[in-house]
NUZANU-66288 format. One record per residue: residue in three letters; x, y, z of N, C-alpha, C in turn. Coordinates in steps of 0.001 Angstrom, whole numbers, plus 524288, in hexadecimal, padded with zeros to 5 digits. Atoms other than C-alpha are relative to their C-alpha. Layout:
BEGIN
alaXYZXYZXYZ;...
end
This chain:
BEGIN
unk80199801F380524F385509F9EE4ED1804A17FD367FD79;unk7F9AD80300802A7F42E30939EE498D7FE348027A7F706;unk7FECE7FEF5805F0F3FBA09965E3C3680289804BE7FD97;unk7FD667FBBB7FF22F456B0A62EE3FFA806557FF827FFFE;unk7FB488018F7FCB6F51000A23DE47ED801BE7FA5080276;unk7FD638055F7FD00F56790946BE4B69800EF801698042C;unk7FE4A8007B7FD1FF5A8F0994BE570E7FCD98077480213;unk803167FBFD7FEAEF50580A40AE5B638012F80458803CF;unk7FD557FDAD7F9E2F53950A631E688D80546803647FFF0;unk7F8FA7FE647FF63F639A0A742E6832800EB802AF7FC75;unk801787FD5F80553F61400ABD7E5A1D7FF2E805FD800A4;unk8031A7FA248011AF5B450B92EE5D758028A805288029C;unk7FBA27F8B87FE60F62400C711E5E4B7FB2A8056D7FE60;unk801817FB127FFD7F5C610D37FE610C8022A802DD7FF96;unk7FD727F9CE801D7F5DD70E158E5CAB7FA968045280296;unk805207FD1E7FE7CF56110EC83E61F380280805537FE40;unk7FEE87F91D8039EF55E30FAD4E59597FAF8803478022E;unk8041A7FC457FED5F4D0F106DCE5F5880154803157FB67;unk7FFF87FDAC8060AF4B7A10E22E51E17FFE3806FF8018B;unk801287FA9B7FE2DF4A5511C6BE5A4D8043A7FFF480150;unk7FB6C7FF1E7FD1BF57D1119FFE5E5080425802767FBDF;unk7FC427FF0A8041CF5D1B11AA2E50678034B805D87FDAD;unk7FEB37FB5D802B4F64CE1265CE49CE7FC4F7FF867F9B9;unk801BE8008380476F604312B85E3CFC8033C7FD087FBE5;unk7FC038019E804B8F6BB21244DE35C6800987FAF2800D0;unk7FECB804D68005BF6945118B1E3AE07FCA77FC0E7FADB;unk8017980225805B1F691010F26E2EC27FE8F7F9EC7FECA;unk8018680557800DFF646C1028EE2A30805B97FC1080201;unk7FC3F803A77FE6AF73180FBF1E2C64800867FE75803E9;unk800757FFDC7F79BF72B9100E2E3B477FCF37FC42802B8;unk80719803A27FDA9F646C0FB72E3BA7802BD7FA747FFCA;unk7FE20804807FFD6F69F40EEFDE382F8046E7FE02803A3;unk7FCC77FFF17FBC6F75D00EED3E3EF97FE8F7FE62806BD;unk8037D802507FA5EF6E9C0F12BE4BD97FDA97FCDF8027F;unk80519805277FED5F64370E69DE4ACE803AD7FA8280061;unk7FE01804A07FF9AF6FF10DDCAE48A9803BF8004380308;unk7FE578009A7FC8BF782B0E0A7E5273800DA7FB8A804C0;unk7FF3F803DA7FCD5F74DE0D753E5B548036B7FB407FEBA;unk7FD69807518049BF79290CC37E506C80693802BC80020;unk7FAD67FEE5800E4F859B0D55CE4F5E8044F7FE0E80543;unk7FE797FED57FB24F87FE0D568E5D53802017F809801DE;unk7FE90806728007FF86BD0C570E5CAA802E77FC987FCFF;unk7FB138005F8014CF8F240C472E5359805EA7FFA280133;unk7FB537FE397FE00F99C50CB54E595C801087FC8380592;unk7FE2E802E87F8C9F98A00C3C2E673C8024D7FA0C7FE10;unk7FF2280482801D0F99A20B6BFE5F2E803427FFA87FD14;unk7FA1B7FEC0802F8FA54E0BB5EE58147FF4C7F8F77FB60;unk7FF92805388067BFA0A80B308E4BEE7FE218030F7FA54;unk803517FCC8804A7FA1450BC8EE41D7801107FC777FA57;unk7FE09800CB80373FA2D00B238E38407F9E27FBEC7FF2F;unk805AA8022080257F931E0AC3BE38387FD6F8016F7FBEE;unk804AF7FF81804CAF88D80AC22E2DF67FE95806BA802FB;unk802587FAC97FE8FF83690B81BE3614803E88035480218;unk7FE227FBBA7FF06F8D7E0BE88E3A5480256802E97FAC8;unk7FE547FEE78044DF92910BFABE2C987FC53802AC7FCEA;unk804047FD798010BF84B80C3B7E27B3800DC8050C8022C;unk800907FE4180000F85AE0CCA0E3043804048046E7FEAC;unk7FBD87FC7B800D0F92630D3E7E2DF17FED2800CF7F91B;unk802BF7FF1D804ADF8CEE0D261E20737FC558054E7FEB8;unk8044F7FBAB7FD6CF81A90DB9AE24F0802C0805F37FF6D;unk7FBB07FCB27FD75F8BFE0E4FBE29EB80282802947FA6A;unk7FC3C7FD8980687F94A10E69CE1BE97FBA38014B7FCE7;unk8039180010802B4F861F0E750E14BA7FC248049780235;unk803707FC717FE07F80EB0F217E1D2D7FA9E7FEA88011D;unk806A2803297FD50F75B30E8F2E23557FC827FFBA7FAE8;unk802317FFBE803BBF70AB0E93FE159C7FC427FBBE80209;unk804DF804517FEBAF639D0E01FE14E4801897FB687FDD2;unk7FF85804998027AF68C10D4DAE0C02803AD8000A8035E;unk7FCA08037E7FE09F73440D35CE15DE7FE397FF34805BC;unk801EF8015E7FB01F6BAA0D4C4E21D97FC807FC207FF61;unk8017E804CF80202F62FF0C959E1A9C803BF7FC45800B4;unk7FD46804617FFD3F6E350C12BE1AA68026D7FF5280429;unk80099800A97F91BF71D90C3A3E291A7FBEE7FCB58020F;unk8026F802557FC16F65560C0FCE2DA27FCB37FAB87FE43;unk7FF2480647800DEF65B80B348E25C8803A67FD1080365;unk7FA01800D77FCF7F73150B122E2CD67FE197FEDE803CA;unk800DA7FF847FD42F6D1F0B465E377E7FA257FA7E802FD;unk803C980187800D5F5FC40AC6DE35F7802E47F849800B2;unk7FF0B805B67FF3CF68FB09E71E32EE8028F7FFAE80626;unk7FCF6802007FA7FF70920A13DE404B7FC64801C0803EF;unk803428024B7FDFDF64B10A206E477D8002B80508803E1;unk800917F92C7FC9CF65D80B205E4A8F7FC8C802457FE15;unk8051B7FCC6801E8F59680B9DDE4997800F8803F480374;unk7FF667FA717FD30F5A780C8C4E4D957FBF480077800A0;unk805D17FF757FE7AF4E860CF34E533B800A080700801E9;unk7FDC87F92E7FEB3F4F560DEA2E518D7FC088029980070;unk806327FD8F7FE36F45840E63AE597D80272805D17FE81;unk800D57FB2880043F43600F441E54777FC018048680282;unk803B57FC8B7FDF0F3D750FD8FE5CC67FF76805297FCB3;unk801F87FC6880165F369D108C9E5967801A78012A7F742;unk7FE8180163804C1F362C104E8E4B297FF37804317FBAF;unk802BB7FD97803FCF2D6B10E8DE44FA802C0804AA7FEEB;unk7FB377FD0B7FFA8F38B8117EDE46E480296800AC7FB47;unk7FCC380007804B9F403B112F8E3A767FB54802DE7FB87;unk803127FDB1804C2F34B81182CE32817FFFD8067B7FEE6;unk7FDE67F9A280241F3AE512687E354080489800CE800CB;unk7FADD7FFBE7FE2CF4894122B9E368280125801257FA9B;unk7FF8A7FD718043AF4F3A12B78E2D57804B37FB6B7FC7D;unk7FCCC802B4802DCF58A81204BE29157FF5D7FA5E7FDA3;unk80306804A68001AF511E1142EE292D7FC067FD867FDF1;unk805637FF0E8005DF444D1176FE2617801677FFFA7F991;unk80184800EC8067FF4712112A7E17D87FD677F9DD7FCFB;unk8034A8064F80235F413B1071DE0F86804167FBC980193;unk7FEDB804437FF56F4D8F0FF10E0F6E801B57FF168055B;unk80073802D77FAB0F4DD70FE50E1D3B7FC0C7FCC380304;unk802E2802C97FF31F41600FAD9E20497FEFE7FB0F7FB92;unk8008D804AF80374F427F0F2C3E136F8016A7FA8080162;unk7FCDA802947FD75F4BF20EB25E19227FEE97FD3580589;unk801F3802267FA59F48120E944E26A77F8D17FB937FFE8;unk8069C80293800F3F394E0E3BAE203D804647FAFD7FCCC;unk7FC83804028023FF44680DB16E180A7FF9F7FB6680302;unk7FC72801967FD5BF4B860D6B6E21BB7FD6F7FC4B8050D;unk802DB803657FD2DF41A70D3D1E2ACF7FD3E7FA737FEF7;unk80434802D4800DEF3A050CC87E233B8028B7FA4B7FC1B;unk7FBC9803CA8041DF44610C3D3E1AB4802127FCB280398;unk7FCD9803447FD03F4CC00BFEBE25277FD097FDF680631;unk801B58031C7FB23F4A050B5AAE30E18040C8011D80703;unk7FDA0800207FC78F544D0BAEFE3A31800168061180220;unk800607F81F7FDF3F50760CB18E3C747F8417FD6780270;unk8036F7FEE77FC1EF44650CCF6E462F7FFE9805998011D;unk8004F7F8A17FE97F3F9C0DB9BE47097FC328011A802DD;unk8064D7FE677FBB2F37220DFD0E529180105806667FEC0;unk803087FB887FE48F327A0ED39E51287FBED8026E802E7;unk804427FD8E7FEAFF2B0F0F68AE597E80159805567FDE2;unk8018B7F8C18041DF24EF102DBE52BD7FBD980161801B1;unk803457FE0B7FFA1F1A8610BDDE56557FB8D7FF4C7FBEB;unk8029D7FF708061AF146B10A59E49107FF057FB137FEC1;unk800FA805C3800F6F0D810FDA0E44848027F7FECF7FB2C;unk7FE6B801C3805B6F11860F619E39C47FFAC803327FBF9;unk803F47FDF9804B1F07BE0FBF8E30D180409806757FE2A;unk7FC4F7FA667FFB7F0EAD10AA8E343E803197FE6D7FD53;unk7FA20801938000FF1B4A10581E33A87FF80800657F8F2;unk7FEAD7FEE880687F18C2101C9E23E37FC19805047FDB1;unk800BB7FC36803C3F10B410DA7E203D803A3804198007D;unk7FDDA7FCEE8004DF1A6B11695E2625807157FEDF7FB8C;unk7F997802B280327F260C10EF6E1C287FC48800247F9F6;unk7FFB88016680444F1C7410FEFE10B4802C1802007FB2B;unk7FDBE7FD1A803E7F239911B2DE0A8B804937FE1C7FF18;unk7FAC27FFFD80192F2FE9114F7E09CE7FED87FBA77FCE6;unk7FFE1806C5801E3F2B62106ADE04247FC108006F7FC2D;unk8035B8012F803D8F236A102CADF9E37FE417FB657FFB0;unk8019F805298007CF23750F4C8DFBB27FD367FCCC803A8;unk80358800787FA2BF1F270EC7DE092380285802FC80276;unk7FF467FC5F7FB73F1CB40F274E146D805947FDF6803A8;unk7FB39801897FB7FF29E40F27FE1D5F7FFA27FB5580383;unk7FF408024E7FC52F25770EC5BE27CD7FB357FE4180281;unk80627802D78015EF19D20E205E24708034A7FBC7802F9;unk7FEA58049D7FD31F246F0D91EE2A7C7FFF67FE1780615;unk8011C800457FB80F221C0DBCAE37297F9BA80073804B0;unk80389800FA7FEE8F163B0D922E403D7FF5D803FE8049D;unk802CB7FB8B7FAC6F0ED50E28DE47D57FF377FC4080514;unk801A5800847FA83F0E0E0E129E57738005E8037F80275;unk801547FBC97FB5DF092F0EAC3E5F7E800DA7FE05805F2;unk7FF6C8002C7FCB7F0DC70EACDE6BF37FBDD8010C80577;unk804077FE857FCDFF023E0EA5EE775B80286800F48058A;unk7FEAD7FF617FB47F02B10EC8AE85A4800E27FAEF802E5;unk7FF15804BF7FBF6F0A4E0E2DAE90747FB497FE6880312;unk8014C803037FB76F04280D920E973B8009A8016F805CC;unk801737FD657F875EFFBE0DA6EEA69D804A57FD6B801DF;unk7FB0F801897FB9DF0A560D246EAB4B8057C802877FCAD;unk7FBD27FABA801FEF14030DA54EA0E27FEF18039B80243;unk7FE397FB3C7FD02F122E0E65DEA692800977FEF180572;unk7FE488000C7FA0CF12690E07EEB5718060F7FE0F7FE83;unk7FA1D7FE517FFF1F20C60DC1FEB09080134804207FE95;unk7FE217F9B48007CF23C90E9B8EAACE7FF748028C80536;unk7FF117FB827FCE0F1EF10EFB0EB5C1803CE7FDB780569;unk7FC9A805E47FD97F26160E3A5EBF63804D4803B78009B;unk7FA9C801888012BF318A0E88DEBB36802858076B803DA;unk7FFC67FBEE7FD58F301E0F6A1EC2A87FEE58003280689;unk8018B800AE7F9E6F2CB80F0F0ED12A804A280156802C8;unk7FC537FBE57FB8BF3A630F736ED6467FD4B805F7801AC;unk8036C7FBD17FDE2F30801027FED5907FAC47FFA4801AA;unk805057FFC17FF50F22DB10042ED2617FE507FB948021F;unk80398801937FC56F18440FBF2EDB527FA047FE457FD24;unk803DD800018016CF0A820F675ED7717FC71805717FE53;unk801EC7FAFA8025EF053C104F1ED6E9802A3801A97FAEE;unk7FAE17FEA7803EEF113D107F1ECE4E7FDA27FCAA7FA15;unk8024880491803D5F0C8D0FBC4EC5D47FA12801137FB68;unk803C57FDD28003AEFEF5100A5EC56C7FFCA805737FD99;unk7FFC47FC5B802F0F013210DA5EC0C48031C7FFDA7FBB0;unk7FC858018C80459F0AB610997EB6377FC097FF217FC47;unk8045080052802A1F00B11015AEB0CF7F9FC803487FDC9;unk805EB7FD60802C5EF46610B61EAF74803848025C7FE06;unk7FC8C7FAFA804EAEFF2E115A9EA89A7FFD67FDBE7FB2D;unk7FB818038C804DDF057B10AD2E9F667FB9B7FC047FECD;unk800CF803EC8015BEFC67101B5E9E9F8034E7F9ED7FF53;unk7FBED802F57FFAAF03170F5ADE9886802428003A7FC59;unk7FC9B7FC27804F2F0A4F0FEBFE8C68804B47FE04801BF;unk7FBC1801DB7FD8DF185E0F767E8E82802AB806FB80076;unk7FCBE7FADC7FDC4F1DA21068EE8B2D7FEB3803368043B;unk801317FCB97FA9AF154110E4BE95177FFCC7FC68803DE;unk7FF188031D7FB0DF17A01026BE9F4F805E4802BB80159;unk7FBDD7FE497FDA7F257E10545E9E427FF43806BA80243;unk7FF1F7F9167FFD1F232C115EFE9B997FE2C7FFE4807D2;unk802AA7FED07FB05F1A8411487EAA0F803447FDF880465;unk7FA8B800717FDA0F23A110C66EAED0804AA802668021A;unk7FB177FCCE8009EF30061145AEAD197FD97804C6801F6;unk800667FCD67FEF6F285C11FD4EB21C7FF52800798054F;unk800E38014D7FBF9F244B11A75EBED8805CA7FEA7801CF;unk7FAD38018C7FE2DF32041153FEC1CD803A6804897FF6D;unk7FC7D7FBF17FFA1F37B8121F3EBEA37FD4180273805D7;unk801A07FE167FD2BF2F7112806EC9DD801F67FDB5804A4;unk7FDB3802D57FCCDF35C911D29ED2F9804D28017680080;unk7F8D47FE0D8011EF426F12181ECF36800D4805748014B;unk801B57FAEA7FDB3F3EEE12F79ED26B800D0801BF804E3;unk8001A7FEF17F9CAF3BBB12C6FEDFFD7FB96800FB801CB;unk803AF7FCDD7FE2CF2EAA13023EDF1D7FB507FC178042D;unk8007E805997FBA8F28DA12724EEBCD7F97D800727FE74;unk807CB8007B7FFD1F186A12B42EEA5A7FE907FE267FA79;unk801E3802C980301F1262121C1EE25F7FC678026B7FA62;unk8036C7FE8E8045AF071B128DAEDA568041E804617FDCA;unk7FC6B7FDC68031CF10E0133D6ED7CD804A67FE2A7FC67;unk7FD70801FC803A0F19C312B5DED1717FD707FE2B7FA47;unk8034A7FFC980570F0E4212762EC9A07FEB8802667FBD0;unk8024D7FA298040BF0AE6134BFEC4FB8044C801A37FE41;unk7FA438000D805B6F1A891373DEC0E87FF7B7FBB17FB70;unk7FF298025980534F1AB812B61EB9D47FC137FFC17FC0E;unk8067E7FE2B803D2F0CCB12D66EB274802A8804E17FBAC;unk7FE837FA78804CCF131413AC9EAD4A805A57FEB07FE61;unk7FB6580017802ECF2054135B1EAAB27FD5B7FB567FAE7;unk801EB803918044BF18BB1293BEA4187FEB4803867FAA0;unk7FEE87FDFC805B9F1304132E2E9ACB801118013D7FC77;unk7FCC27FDA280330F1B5213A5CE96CA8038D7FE0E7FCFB;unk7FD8A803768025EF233E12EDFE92B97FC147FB707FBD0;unk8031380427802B2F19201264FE8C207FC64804F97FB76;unk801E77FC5F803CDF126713462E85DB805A3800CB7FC67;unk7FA848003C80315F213E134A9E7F787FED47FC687FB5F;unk801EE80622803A8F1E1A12644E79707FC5F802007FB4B;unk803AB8015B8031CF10ED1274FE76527FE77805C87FBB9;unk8008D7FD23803F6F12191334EE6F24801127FF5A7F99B;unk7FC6E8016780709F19AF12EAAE63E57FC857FBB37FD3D;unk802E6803A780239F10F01227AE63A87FB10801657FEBF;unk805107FDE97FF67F03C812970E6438801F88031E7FA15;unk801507FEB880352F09F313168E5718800017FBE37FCC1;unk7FF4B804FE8053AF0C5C124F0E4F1F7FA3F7FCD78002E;unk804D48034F7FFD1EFF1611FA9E53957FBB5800C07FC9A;unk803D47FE3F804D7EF3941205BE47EE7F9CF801D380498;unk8061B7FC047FD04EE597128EBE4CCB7FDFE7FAF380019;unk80396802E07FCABEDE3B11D94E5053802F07FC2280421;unk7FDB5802167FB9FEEA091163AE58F87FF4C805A0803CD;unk7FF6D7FCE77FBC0EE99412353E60687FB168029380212;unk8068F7FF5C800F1ED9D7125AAE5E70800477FA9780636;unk7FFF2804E17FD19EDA3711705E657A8025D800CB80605;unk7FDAB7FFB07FA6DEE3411180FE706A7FF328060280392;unk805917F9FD7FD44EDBC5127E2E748B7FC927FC5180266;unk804AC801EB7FC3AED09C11F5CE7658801217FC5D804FE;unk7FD978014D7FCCBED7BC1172EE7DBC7FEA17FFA2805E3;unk7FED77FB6F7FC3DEDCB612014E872B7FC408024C801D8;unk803C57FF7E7FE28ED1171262AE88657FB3F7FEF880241;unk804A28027D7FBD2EC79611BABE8C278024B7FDA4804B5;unk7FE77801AB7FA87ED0C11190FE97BC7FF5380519802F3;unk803797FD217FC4EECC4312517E9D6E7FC3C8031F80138;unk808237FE167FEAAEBF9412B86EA3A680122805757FD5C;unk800737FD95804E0EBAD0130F4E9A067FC488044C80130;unk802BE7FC148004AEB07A13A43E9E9C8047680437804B8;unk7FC9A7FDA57FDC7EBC3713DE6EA91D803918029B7FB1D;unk7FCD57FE39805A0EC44213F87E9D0D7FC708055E7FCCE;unk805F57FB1080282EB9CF14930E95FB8000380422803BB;unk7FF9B7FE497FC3BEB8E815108EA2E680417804D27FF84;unk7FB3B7FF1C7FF2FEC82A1524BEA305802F1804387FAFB;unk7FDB17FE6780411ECA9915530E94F47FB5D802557FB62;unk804B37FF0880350EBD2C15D3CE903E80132801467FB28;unk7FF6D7FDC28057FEC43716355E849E801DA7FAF07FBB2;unk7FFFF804B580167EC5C71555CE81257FAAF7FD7D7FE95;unk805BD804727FE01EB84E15038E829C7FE817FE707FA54;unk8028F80247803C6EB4851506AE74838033E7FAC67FCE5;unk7FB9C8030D803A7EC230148EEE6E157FF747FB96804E0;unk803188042A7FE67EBD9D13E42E79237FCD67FE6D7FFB5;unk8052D802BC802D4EB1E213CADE75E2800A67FDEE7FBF4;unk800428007B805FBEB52313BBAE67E1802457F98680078;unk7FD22804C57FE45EC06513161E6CA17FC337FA6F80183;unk803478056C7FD97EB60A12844E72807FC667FF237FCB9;unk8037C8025E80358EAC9E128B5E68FD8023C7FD077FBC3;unk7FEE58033D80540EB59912520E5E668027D7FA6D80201;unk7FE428051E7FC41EBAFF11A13E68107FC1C7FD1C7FC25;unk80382804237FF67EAC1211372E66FD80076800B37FA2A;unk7FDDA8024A80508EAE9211454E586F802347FCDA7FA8E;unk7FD93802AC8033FEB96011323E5230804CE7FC7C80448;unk7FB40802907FD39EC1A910B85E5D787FC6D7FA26802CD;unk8032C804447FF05EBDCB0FCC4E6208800978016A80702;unk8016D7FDD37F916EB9FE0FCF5E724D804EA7FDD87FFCB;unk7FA427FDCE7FDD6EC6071011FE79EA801137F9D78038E;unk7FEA1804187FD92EC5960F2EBE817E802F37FA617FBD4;unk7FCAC8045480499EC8090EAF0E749C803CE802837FC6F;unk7FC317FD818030DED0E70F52CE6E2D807C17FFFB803E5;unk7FB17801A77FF72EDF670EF9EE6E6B80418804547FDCD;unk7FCE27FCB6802E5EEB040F823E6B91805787FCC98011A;
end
């Protein structure tokens, strides 16, 4: 985008923060600090601490990353044709970080984003947008935090994406290998890798018979992906987890199922009737 960056390409510095990594004391200056690192780090190789931006930023530095001076950085920054791009993982994190988790941080970061032409914030969070500002309404009164940023849900890879993902394991796996990956994982990029990494541990093992390697990595898969999806399954609202039951359950035989699990039979039944309902048919329902 030339309305961003004159110089887009050569222009662009990354930062990458996992928010589960943090201490409890880590503080808004740090936060800043970190994300600019990279610019610090380019600074220092170009031994020109005497630019518009490098001076901004040592500015930054004596001002304790304050916001009116990280505004005037990332002007500095904006005429010499540098745009940062700071991906935050696991975002929804700061909303119980005991040091962070206050208004003028997120005040600031909805600021900052949204004022200046040379900051770029990718977040991923478990929690949609919508979450994200009701769980901040107790601290704010005014807009919502983080109306500045645009929801995208992440779907499942493409058929020729997962044949490179899985491509990339042929020092071990074999077309069977391939094949059972896929019915576990589907094309979930995390349970490609989780099935992945479980099957290749079994190679590494030593273990030479084929279906038995299958059936280790099936129970190591779980146990690693029931880890995951536990945490995500509590943040999920009763009809995302109403939805994805039914799911699950119209992929398998169902009067075998009933059979298997009689002290079940009625909370399936119930499940399928409220399917034809309150849920649209399972062939046009997108998640």
């Amino acid at each position: 985008n030339p309305h961003v960056s004159p110089k887009p390409l050569g222009g662009l510095l990354f930062s990458f923060l996992d928010v589960q990594s943090l201490s409890d004391q880590f503080n808004q200056s740090q936060f800043w600090e970190h994300a600019l690192r990279p610019l610090h780090e380019k600074i220092i190789t170009s031994r020109s601490p005497n630019t518009p931006v490098a001076k901004a930023y040592k500015n930054c530095q004596k001002e304790d990353f304050s916001v009116f001076a990280l505004e005037r950085l990332f002007e500095k920054m904006q005429q010499d044709g540098q745009h940062l791009v700071f991906m935050i993982d696991e975002f929804d994190a700061l909303l119980n970080h005991a040091t962070l988790n206050k208004a003028t941080f997120f005040g600031s970061l909805r600021s900052l984003t949204s004022r200046t032409q040379a900051l770029s914030l990718l977040i991923a969070s478990r929690l949609s947008l919508s979450n994200l500002n009701s769980h901040t309404q107790q601290i704010t009164t005014g807009s919502a935090y983080f109306n500045v940023f645009q929801d995208n849900t992440l779907g499942p890879l493409a058929d020729t994406a997962v044949k490179t993902v899985l491509n990339r394991g042929n020092a071990h796996f074999n077309e069977d290998d391939h094949r059972f990956i896929s019915k576990v994982a589907g094309a979930h990029p995390y349970l490609l890798q989780a099935a992945a990494s479980a099957l290749w541990e079994t190679y590494e093992d030593g273990e030479s018979e084929s279906q038995q390697r299958h059936i280790l990595a099936g129970q190591q898969f779980y146990e690693a992906a029931k880890l995951t999806f536990d945490d995500t399954w509590r943040l999920w609202a009763p009809m995302t987890r109403m939805v994805v039951k039914t799911i699950a359950l119209n992929q398998w035989n169902k009067p075998g199922l009933l059979r298997e699990m009689s002290h079940f039979k009625q909370e399936l039944h119930r499940s399928r009737f409220e399917t034809c309902i309150r849920v649209v048919p399972l062939n046009r329902l997108i998640l």
